[in-house]
C-alpha positions in Angstrom: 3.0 -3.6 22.3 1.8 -6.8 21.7 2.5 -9.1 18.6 -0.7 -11.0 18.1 -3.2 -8.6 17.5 -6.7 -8.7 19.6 -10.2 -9.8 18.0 -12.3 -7.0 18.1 -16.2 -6.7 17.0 -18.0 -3.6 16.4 -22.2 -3.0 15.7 -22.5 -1.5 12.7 -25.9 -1.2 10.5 -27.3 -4.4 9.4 -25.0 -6.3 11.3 -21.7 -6.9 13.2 -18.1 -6.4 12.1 -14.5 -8.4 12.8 -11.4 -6.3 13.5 -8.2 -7.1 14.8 -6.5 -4.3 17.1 -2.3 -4.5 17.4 -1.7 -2.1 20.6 0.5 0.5 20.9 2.4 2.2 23.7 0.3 3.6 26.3 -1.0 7.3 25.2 0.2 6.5 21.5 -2.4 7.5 18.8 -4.8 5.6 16.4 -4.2 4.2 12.9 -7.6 2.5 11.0 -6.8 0.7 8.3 -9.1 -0.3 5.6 -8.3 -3.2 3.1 -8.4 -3.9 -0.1 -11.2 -5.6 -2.5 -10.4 -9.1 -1.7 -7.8 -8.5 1.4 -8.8 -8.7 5.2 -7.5 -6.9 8.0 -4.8 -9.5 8.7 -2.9 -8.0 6.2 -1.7 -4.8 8.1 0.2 -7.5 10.1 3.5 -6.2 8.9 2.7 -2.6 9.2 2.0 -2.9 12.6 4.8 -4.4 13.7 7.0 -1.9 11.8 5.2 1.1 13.5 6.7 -1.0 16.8 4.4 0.3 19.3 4.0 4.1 18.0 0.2 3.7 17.2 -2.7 1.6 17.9 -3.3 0.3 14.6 -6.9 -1.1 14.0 -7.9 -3.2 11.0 -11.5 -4.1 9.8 -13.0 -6.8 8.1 -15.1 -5.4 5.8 -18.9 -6.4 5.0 -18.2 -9.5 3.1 -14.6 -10.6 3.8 -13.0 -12.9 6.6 -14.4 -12.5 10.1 -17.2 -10.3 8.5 -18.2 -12.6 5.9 -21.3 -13.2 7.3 -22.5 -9.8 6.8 -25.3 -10.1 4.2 -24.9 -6.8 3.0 -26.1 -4.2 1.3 -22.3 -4.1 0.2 -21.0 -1.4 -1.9 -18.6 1.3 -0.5 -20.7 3.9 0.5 -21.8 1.6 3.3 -18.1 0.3 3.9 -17.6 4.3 4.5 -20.6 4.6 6.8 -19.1 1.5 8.5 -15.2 2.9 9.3 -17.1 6.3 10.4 -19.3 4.2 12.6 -15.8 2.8 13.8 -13.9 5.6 14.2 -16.1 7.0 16.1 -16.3 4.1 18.9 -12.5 4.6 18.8 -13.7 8.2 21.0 -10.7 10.3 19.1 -9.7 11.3 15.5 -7.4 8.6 14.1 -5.7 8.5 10.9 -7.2 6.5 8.3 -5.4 4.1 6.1 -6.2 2.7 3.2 -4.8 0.2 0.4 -6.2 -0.2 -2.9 -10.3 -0.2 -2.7 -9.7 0.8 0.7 -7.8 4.0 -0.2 -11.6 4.7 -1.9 -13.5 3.9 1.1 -11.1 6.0 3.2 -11.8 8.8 1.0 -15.3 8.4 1.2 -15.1 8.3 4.9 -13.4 11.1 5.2 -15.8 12.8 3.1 -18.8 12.3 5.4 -17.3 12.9 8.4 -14.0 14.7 8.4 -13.9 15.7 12.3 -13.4 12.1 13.0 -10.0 11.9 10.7 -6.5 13.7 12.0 -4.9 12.5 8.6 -5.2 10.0 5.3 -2.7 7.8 4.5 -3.4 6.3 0.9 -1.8 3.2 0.0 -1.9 2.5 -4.2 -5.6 3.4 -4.3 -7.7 6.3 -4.9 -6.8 7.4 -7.7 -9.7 7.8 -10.5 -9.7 4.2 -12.3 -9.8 4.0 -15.8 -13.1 2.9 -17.5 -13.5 0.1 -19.0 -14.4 -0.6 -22.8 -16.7 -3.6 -23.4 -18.8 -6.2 -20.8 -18.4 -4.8 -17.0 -18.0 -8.1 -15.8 -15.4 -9.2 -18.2 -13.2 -6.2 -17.0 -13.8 -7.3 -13.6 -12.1 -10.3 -14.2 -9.5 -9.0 -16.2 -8.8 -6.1 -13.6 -9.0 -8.0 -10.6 -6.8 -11.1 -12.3 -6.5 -14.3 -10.2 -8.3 -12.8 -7.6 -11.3 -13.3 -8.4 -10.6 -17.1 -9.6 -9.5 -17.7 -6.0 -12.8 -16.9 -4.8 -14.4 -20.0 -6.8 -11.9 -22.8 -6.1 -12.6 -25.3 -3.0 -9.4 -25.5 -1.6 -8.7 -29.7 0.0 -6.5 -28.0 2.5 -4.6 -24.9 3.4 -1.4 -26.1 2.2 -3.0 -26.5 -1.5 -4.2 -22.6 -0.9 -0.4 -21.3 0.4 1.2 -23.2 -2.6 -1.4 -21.1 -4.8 0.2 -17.9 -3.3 3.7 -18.8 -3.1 3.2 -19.5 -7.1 1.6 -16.2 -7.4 3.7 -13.7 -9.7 3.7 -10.9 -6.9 5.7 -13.4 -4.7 8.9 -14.2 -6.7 10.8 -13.5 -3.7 9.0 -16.0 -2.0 6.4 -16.6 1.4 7.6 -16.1 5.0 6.3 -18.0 7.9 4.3 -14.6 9.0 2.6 -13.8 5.8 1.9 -17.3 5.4 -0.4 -16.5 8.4 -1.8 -13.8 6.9 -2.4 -15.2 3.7 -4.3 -18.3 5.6 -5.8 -16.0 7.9 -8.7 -15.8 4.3 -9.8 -19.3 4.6 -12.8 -21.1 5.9 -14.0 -24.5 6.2 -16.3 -25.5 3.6 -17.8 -29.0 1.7 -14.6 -30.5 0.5 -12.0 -28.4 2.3 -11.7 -24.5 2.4 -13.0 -21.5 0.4 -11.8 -18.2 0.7 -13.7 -15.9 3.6 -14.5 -13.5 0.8 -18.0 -12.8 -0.6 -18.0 -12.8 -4.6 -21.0 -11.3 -4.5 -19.9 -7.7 -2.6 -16.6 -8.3 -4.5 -18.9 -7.8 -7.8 -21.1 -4.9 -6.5 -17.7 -2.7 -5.2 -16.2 -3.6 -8.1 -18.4 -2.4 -10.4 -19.2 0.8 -7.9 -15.1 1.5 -8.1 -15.1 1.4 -12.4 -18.7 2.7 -12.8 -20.0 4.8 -10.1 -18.8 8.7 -11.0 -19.0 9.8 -6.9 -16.9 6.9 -6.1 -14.6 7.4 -8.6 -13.8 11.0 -8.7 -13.5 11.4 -5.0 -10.1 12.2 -5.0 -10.5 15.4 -7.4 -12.9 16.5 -4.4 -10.3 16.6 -1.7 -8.4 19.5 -1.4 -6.6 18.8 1.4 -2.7 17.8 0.7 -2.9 14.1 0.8 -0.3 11.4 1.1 -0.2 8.6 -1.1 2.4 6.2 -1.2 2.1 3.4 -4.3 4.2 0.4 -6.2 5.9 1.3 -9.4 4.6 -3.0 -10.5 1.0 -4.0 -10.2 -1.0 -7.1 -9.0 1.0 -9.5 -11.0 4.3 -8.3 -10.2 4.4 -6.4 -13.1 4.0 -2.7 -15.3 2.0 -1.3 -15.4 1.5 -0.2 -12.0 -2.2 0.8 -10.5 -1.6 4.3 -10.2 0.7 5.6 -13.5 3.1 8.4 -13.7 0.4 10.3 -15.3 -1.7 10.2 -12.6 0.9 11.6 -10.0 1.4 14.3 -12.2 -2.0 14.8 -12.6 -2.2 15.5 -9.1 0.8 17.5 -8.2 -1.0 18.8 -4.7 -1.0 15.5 -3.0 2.5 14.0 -1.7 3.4 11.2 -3.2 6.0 8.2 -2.1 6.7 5.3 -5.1 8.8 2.5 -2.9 11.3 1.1 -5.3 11.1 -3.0 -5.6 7.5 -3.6 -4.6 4.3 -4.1 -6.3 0.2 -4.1 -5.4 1.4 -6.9 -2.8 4.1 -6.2 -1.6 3.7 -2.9 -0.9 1.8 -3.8 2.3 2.7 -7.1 2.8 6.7 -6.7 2.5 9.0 -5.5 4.5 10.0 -2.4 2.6 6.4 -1.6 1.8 5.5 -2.1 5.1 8.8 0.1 6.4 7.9 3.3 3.6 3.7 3.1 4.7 5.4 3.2 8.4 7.1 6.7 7.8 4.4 7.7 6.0 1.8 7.3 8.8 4.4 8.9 11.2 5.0 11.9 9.1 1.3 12.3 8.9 1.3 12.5 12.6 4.3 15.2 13.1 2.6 17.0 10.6 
């Protein structure tokens, strides 16, 4: 296994796609992992390396965000689905598909179109049918997305000035190691002045509205009816309640198997250690299984 992942590309329609690839043990299976609305593949660093070697784990950059931010669209996530099934398919066996937050949609969606190409879905606090919003869709947006958005705006002078950002950010109270500093940086770009996040506003908008507005997108979980794991923070994207997916929503879908790591939120779910450690077991039960 190595640490540092690979770069890989992949053709996709319209366009070409980043990935990063953190190899397994020879003969060891699969894991594609999908991101999150304003996240990049860099930040299944620390599940990889808590797998140690037990799957290939291969992480896009969606249409949009860091090494695919080039891609001028269409955006929206029925194309980020027809994207990770164009993918999985290169990848010449079924794999099991991860996703965190919007990514847990996408997966779904995936998996919807083309389910011979999936052994198992692994969803990661995502999927789960959002609540709609009352009022202006882009002012819910904002509020539901938080600082995230605001990042996208801001010309950063230099990457330090974009790390302090994060290590102030209210989902990080425990502080910023050395690695996910690398992932975290791992967003920026040059630009005018300094840096900018290697996010697209603009397909941030158009999947956001699809997650809150679009009925296909958001029921797509009531579809399945395959058991389905899903592993979520009891604290949201500030560090705080009330989580992304409730209590009333696991009961409301007692079918599905369900994992709530103690200690974590949105964030840290993936990015921390224990997050990283629960998604791990997750992903290997889903292969026993």
């Amino acid at each position: 296994m190595t640490r540092r992942p690979d770069f890989l590309s992949f053709d996709v329609t319209g366009g070409t796609l980043g990935a990063l690839r953190w190899s397994g043990i020879d003969g060891a299976p699969t894991v594609l992992a999908v991101h999150g609305i304003t996240a990049n593949g860099w930040h299944f660093d620390p599940l990889a390396h808590q797998l140690s070697g037990g799957a290939h784990v291969v992480a896009v950059d969606l249409r949009g965000r860091c090494r695919s931010h080039a891609h001028a669209g269409p955006f929206g996530l029925r194309a980020h689905a027809s994207d990770v099934a164009t993918i999985a398919g290169h990848l010449g066996e079924p794999v099991i598909l991860l996703g965190h937050a919007m990514g847990a949609f996408v997966a779904l969606l995936a998996a919807e179109l083309h389910p011979e190409l999936f052994r198992g879905i692994v969803l990661v606090d995502g999927g789960t049918p959002l609540t709609l919003p009352d009022g202006d869709i882009e002012d819910a947006l904002v509020a539901s997305l938080g600082p995230a958005v605001a990042r996208l705006r801001v010309t950063w002078p230099d990457r330090v000035s974009y790390q302090t950002m994060w290590s102030q950010h209210p989902a990080f109270t425990d502080g910023i190691g050395l690695d996910l500093q690398r992932t975290l940086l791992a967003d920026l770009v040059e630009a005018p002045g300094g840096f900018r996040s290697a996010v697209s506003e603009a397909a941030v908008l158009i999947d956001g509205r699809e997650l809150l507005l679009d009925e296909h997108v958001r029921t797509v979980l009531t579809r399945r009816n395959e058991p389905t794991t899903i592993v979520r923070a009891p604290e949201g994207m500030l560090g705080a309640l009330p989580p992304l997916i409730s209590d009333e929503t696991v009961e409301a879908f007692p079918d599905h198997r369900w994992t709530t790591v103690p200690g974590t939120n949105h964030y840290t779910l993936l990015l921390g250690v224990d997050g990283a450690s629960a998604i791990a077991a997750a992903i290997r039960n889903e292969l026993a299984a």
